[in-house]
Backbone as CSV, one residue per row, in Angstrom:
resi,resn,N_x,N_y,N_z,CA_x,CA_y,CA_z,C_x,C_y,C_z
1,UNK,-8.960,22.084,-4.960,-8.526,22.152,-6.333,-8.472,20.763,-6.976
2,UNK,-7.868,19.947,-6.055,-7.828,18.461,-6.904,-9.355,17.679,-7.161
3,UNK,-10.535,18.633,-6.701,-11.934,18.268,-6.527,-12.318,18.852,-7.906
4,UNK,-11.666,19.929,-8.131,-12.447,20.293,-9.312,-11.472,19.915,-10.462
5,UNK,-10.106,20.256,-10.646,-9.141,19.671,-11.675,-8.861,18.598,-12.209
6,UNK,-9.085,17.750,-11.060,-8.342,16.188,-11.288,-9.321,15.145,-11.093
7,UNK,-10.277,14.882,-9.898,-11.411,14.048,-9.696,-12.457,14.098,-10.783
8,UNK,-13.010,14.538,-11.670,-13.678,14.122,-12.405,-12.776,13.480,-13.656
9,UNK,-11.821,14.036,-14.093,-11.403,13.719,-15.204,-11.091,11.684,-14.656
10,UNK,-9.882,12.136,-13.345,-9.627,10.730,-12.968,-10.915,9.442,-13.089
11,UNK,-11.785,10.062,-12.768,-12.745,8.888,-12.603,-13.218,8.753,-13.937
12,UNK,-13.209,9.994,-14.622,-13.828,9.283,-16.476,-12.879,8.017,-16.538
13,UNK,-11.562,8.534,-16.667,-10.268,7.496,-16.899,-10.953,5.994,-16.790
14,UNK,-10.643,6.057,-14.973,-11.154,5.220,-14.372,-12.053,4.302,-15.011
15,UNK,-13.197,4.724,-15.483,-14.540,4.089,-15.635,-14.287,3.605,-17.231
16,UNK,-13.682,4.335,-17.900,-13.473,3.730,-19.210,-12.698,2.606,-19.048
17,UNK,-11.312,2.470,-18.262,-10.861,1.308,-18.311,-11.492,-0.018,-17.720
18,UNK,-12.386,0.490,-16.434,-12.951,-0.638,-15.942,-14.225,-1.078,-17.242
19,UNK,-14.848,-0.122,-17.993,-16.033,-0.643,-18.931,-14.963,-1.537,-20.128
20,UNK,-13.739,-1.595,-20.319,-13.334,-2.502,-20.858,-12.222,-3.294,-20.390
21,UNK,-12.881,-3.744,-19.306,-12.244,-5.238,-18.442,-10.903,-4.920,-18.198
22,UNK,-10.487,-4.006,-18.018,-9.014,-3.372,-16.831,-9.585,-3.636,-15.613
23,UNK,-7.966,-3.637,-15.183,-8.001,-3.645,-13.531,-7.081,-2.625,-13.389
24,UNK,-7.635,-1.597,-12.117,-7.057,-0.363,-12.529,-6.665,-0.130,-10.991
25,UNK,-4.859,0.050,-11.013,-4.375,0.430,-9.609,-3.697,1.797,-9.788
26,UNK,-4.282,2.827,-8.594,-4.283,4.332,-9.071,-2.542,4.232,-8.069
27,UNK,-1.788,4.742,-8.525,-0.606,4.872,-7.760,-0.075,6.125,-7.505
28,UNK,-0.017,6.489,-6.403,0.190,8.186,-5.783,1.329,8.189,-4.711
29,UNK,1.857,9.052,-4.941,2.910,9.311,-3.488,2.994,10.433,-3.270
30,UNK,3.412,10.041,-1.896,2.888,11.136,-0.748,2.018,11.003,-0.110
31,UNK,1.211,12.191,0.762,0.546,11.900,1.541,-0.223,12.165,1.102
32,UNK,-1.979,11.285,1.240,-2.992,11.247,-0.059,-4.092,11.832,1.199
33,UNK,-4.016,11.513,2.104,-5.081,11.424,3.148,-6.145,12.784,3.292
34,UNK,-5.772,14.300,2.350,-6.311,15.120,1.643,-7.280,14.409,0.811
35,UNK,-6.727,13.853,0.324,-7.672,13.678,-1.058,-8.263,11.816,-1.371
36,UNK,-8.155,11.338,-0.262,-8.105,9.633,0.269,-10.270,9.217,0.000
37,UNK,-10.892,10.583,0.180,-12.058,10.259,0.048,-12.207,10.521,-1.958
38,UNK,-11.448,11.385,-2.329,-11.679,11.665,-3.693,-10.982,10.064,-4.671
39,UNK,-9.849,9.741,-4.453,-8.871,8.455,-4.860,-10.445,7.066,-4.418
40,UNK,-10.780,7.438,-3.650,-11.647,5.979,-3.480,-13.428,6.674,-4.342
41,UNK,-13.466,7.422,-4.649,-14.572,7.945,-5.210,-14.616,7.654,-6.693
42,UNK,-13.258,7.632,-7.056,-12.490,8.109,-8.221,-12.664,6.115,-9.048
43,UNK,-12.898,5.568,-8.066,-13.260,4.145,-8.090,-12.381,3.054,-8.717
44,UNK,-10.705,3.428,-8.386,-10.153,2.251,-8.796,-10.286,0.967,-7.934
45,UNK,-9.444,-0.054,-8.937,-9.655,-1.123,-8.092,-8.797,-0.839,-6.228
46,UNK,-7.590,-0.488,-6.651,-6.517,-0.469,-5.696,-5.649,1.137,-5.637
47,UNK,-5.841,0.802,-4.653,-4.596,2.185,-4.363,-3.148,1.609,-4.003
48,UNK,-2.176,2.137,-4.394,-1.150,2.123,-4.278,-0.464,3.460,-3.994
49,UNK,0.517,3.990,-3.152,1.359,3.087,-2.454,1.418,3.464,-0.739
50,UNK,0.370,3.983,-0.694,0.170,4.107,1.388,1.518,4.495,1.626
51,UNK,2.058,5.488,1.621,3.496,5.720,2.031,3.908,6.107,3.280
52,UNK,4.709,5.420,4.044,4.699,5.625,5.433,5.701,6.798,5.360
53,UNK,6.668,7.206,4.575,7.377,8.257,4.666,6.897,9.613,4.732
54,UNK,5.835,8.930,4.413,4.511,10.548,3.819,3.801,10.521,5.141
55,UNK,3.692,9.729,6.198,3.125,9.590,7.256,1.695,9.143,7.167
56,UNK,1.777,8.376,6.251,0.010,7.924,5.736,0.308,6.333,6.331
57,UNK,-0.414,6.287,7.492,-1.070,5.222,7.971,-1.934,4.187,7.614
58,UNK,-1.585,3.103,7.586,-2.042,1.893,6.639,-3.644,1.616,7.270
59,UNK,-3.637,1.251,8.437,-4.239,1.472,9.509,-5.795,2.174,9.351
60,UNK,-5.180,3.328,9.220,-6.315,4.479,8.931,-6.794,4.465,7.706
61,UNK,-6.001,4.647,6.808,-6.350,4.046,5.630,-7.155,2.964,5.115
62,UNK,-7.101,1.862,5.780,-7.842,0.871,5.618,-9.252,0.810,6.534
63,UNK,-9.253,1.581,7.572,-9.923,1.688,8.263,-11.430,2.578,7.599
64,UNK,-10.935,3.774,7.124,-11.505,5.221,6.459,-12.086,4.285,5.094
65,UNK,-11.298,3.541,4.380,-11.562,2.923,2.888,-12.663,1.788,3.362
66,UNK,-12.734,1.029,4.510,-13.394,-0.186,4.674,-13.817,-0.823,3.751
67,UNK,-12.859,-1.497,3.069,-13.178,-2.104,2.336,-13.579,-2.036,0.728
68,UNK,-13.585,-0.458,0.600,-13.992,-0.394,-0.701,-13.257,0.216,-2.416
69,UNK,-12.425,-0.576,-1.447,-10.492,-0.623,-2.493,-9.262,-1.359,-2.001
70,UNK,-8.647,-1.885,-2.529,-7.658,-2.556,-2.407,-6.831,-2.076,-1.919
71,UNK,-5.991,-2.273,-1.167,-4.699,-1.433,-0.647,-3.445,-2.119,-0.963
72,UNK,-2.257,-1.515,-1.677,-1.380,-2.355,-1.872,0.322,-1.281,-1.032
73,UNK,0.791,-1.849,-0.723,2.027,-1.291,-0.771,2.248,-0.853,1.123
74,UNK,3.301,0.100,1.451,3.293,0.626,2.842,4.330,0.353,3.626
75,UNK,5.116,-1.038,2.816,6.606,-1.349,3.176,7.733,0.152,3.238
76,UNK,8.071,0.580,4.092,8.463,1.735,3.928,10.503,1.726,3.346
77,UNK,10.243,2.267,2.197,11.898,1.808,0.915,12.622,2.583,1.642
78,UNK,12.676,3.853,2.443,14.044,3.850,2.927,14.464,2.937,4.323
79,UNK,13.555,2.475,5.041,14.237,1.346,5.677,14.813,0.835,4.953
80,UNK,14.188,-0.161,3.815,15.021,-0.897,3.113,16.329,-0.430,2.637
81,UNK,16.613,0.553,2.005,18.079,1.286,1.940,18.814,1.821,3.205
82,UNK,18.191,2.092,3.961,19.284,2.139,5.497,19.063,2.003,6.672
83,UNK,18.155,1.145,6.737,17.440,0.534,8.354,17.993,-0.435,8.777
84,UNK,17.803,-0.661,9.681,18.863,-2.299,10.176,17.067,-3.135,10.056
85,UNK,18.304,-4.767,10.175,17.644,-5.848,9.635,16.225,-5.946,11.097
86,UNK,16.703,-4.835,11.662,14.977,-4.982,13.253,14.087,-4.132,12.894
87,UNK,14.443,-2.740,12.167,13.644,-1.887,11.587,12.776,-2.479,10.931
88,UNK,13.882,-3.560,10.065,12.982,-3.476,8.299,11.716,-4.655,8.954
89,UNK,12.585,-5.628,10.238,11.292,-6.781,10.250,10.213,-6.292,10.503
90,UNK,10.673,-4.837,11.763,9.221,-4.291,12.220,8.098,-3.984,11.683
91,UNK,8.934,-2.993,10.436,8.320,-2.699,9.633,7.791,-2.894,8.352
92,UNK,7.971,-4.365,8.231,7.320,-5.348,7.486,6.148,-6.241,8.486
93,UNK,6.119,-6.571,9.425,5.277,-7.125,10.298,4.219,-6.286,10.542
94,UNK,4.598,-4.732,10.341,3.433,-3.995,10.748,2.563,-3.613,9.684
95,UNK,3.326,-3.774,8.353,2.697,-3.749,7.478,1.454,-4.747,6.973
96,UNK,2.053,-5.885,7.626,1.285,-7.139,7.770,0.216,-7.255,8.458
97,UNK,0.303,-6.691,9.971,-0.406,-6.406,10.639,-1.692,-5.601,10.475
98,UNK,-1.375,-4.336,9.860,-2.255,-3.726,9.491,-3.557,-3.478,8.614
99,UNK,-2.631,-4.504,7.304,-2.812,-4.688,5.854,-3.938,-5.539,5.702
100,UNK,-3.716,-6.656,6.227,-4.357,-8.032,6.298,-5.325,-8.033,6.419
101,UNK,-5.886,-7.529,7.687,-7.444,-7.899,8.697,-8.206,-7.510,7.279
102,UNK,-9.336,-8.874,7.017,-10.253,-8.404,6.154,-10.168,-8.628,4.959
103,UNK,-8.496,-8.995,4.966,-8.779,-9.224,3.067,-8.487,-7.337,2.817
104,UNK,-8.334,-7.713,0.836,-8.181,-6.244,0.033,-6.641,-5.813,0.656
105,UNK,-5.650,-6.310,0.776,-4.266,-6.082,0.976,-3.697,-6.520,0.230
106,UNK,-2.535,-5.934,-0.266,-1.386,-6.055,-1.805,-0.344,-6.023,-1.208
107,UNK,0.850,-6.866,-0.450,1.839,-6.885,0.230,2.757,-5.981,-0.730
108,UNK,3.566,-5.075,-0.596,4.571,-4.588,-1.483,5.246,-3.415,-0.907
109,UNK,6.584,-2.918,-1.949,7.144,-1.797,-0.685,6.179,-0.285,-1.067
110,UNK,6.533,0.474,-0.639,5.986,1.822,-0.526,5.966,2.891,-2.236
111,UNK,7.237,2.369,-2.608,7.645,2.600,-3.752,8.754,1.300,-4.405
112,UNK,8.902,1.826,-5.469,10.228,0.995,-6.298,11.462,0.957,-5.083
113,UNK,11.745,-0.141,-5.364,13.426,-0.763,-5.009,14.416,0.265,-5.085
114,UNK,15.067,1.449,-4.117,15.806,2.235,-4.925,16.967,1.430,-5.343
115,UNK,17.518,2.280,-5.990,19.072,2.189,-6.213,20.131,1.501,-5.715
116,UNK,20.868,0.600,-5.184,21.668,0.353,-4.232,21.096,-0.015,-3.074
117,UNK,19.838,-0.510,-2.791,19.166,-1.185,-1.838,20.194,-2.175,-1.598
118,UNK,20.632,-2.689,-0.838,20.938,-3.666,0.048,20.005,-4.883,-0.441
119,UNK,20.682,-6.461,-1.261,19.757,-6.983,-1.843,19.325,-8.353,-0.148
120,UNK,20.189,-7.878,0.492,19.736,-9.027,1.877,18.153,-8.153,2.205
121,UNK,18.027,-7.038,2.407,17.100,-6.229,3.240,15.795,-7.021,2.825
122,UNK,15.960,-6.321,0.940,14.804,-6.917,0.264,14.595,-8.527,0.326
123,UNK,15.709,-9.097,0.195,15.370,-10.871,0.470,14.720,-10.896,2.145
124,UNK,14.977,-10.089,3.197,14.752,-10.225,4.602,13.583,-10.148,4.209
125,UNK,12.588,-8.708,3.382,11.530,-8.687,3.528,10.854,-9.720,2.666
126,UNK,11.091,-10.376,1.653,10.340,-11.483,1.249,10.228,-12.467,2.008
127,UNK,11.263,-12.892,3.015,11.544,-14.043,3.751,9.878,-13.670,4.431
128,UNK,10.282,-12.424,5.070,9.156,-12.550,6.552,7.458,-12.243,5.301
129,UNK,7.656,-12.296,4.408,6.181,-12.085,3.690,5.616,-13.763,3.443
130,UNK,6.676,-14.291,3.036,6.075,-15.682,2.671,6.030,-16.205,3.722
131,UNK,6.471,-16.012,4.894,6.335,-16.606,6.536,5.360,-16.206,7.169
132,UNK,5.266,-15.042,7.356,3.633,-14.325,8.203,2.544,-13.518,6.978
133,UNK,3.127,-13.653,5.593,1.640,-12.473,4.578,0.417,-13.741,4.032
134,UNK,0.774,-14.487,4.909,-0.487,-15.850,4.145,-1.550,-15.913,4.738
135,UNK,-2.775,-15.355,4.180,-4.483,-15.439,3.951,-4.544,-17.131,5.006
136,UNK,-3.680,-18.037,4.883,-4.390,-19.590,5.450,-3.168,-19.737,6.595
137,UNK,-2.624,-18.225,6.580,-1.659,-18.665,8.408,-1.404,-17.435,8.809
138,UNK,-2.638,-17.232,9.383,-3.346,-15.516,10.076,-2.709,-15.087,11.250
139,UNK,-2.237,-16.117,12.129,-1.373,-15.953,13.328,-0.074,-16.073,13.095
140,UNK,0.217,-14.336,12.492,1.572,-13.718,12.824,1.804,-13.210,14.094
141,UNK,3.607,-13.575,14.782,3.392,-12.431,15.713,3.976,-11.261,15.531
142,UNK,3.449,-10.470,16.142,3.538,-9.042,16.392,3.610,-8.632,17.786
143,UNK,4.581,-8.183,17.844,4.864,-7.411,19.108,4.316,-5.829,19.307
C-alpha cells in the first residue's frame, strides 16, 4: 500500500525540492525496514531517524542503503530518559560504531529530547560524540 499511496507522490515532493536547491531529510519513525527500499528510492538526501526502539538496525541499514543516503540519528531517547550513564555510553558508541564506516552518518538521537530528559545524560552523550564522532579520529573504542 505505501508502494502505491505514498511512494510516488513522496518522490514528486522529493524531486521538486531537490530541482530547487533543497536538501531534503525524510524523517520517519518506527520501523521503516518494510518500506527502507521505497524511502531510498523516494531519493532524499538523508533519512532520519533509524530508531532503535523500533528495532531498526543502524548496521543493516547502512549496510542495505550502501551508501546511497545519508543516515542520521539511532541514539536511542529512552535510554536517554532512563538508562544509566553505561547504557547511554554503549549506546552512543554503538551508534558511532555503526554510523561512521564510510562516511554519510548524521550523529543525533533517535527522536527529539523528551520531556524531562535528564540534562547530564544528554551532556554524557555530547561529551562521548565530540570524543569518538570525529571523521580525523577514527579509532574509537568499542567493546
Amino acid at each position: 500500500m505505501f508502494r502505491e499511496f505514498v511512494t510516488p507522490y513522496l518522490t514528486e515532493i522529493i524531486a521538486s525540492h531537490r530541482e530547487n536547491g533543497l536538501f531534503v531529510i525524510k524523517h520517519t519513525d518506527g520501523n521503516i525496514m518494510p518500506i527502507l527500499d521505497q524511502l531510498v528510492e523516494a531519493n532524499p538526501h538523508a533519512l532520519h531517524s533509524i530508531d532503535p526502539q523500533a528495532r531498526v538496525d543502524l548496521a543493516e541499514v547502512k549496510r542495505i542503503t550502501a551508501g546511497k543516503v545519508c543516515l542520521c540519528g539511532n541514539v536511542n531517547c529512552g535510554l536517554l530518559q532512563t538508562g544509566t550513564d553505561e547504557e547511554v555510553r554503549e549506546d552512543v558508541l554503538r551508534s558511532l560504531r555503526d554510523g561512521m564506516p564510510g562516511g554519510g552518518y548524521i550523529f543525533s538521537t533517535s527522536n527529539c529530547a523528551f520531556r524531562g530528559m535528564p540534562l547530564e545524560r544528554y551532556e554524557l552523550m555530547m561529551s562521548l560524540r565530540k570524543e569518538y564522532g570525529r571523521y580525523d579520529k577514527p579509532a574509537f573504542p568499542i567493546t
